[in-house]
N, C-alpha and C positions, 0 to 999 in steps of 0.2 A: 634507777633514779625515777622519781617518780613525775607526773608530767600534771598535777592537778592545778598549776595556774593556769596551762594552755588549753586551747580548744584541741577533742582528740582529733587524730589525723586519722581520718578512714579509712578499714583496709579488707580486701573481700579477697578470697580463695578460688581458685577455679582449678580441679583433679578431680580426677574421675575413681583413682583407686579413694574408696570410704576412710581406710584405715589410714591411709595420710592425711586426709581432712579432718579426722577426729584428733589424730596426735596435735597439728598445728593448732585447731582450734583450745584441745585441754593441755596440752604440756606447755604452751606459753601463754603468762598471766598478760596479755595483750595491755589490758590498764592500765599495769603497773610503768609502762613503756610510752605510757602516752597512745595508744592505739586505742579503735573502736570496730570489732569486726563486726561487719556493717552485713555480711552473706558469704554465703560459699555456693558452687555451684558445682556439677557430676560431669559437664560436658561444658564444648565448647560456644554450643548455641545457648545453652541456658545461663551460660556467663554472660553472653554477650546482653541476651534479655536484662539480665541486672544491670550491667555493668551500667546500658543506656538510661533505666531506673535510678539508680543509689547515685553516679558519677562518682566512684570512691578516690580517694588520694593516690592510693595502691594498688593493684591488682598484682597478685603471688599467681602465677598460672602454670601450672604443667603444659609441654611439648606436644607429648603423645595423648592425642584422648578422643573417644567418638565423636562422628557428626560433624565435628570443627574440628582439628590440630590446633596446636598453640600457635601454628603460623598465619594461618586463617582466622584466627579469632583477633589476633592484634592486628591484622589487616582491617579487619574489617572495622576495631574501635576506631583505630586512625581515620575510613573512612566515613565516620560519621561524630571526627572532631572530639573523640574523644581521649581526651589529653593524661589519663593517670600513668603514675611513675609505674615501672614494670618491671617483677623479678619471677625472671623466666626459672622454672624446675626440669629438669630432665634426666631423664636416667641416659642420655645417649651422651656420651664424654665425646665431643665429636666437634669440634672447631668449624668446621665447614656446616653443621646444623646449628651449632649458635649464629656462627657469621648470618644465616638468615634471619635473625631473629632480631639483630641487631640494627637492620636500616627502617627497622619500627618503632628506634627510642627506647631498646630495652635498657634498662640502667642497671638491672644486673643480673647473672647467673649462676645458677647452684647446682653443683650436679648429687641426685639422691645416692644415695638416703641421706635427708636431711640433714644437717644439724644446727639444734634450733640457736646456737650461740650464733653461726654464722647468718641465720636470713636475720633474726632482730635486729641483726649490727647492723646488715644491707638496710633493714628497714629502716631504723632511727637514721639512719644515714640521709633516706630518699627524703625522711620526714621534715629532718632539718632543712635541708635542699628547699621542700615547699615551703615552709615559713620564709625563707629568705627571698625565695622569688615573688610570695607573695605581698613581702614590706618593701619588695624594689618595685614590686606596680602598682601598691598603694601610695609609694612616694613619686612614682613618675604620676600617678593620676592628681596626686593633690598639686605635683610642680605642675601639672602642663593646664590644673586651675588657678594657680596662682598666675601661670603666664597670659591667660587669657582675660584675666580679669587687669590686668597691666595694661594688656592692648588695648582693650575696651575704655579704658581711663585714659588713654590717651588719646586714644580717636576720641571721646566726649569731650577731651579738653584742648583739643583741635580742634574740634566742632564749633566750639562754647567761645575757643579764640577766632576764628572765623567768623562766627555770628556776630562776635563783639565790633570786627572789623568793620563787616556789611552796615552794621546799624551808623555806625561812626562817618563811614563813607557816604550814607543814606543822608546823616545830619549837615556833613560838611558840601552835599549838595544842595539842600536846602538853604541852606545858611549866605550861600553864593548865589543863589537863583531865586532867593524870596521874590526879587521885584519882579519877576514875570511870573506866564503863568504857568503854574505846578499843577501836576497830579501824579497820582500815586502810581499810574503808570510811568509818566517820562522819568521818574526817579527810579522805577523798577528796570527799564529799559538803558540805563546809563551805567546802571549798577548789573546786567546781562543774567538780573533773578526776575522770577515771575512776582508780580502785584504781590498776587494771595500769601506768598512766603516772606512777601519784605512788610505786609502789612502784620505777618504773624508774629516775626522774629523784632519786628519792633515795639508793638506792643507789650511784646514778653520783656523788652529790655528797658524799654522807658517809661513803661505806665501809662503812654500815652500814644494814640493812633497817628496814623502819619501824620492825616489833615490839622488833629486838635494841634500837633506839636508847629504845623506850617503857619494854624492862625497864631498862634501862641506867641510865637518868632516874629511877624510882622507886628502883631500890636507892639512889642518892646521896642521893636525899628522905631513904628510911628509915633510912640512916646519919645525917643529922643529926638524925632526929625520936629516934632511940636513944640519941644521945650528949647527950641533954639530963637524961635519964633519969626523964624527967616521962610517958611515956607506956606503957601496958604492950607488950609486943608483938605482939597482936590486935589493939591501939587503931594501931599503925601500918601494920598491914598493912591495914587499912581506911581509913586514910588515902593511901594512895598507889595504892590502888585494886586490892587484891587480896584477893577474897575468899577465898579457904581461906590458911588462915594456915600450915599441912604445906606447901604449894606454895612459898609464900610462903617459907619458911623453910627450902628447898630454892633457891631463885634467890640467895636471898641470899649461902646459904652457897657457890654455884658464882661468885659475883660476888667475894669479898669472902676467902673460905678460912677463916672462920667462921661459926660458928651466930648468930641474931641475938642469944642470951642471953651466947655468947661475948663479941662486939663488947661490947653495955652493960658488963660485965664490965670488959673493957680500958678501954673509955673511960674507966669509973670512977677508979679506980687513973691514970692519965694525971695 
């Protein structure tokens, strides 16, 4: 079966005898299988040299071989994280030198002389194996960004509910304490946030600064405390919490486009 939708799964050799490297590499059409032989190596040290180079999917590696054993060589990938599937070759039929072989992750064993029906099968076997684990840690990676991007949407909309609160809390103190006097600390301080954050997050939420929203809130008071025409104009400006009644009657008139004695006036007549 031929493998040309998928990406090849790499696969690298390590035998020291020449004439099994040459059979494996020409008597199986690796391509046709989905494989890419990626190197072969003569010894165990010069595997390992690739092995840390190429990172292949596979490594086919002989028991017996100079300079490194095949137990020594997969020792050693392991101890430098190097995770490829493993199909150990040996001529030694010997249970108790595989059993070493095996608390290294080998995935499988063949004892020589080859046949190459049986390693392609082990191989397409391993290769399968990696595509599967590799769409189970693309989907854990995409779930555990979907999960995190969940979180984050909620803390923001915690946040966003909170801040809503704060502003809310901010006005309904205002609203209760216009006739004295304010600032944008004791409202910061009643509320147990810093100035700098309650002047930020209200802003952000009402278009307008604390102060502009506290004159804003008293002119409307003093519009209705005027248009009753029970009170004089000093007796409102100390109602709504401002003491110089010149100032007073400067805010109003930039609020409103009359003097307060104007307004009563108009109201009157209404």
């Amino acid at each position: 079966m031929h493998a040309k939708a998928r990406q090849a799964t790499s696969i690298m050799i390590v035998d020291d005898e020449y004439l099994v490297r040459l059979g494996l590499r020409t008597t199986i059409d690796w391509p046709r299988y989905g494989f890419e032989l990626v190197g072969e190596a003569d010894d165990g040290e010069t595997g390992l040299e690739m092995a840390v180079k190429l990172r292949p999917d596979i490594i086919v590696t002989d028991m017996s071989m100079p300079f490194l054993d095949g137990l020594g060589f997969m020792e050693q990938l392991r101890s430098r994280r190097i995770d490829s599937k493993i199909i150990v070759l040996s001529g030694y039929d010997d249970f108790q030198y595989a059993k070493g072989a095996i608390k290294y992750g080998v995935s499988d064993y063949i004892v020589k002389p080859v046949e190459n029906v049986k390693l392609v099968a082990a191989a397409v076997k391993l290769a399968e194996e990696i595509r599967q684990e590799r769409l189970s840690e693309s989907l854990g990676k995409t779930k555990l960004i979907e999960d995190l991007v969940a979180v984050l949407k909620k803390i923001r909309n915690r946040k966003s509910a909170g801040v809503t609160k704060t502003v809310a809390a901010a006005i309904r103190y205002i609203e209760s304490h216009y006739g004295e006097e304010l600032s944008v600390s004791r409202i910061a301080d009643s509320l147990f946030i810093s100035p700098s954050y309650l002047m930020h997050i209200f802003k952000e939420n009402t278009g307008q600064t604390v102060n502009d929203y506290i004159t804003a809130y008293r002119m409307e008071k003093a519009k209705q405390l005027l248009s009753t025409q029970n009170y004089k104009i000093y007796e409102v400006c100390e109602r709504v919490g401002i003491s110089d009644p010149r100032y007073f009657s400067q805010l109003f008139k930039r609020h409103t486009k009359l003097t307060p004695k104007e307004y009563m006036i108009s109201r009157y007549y209404e």
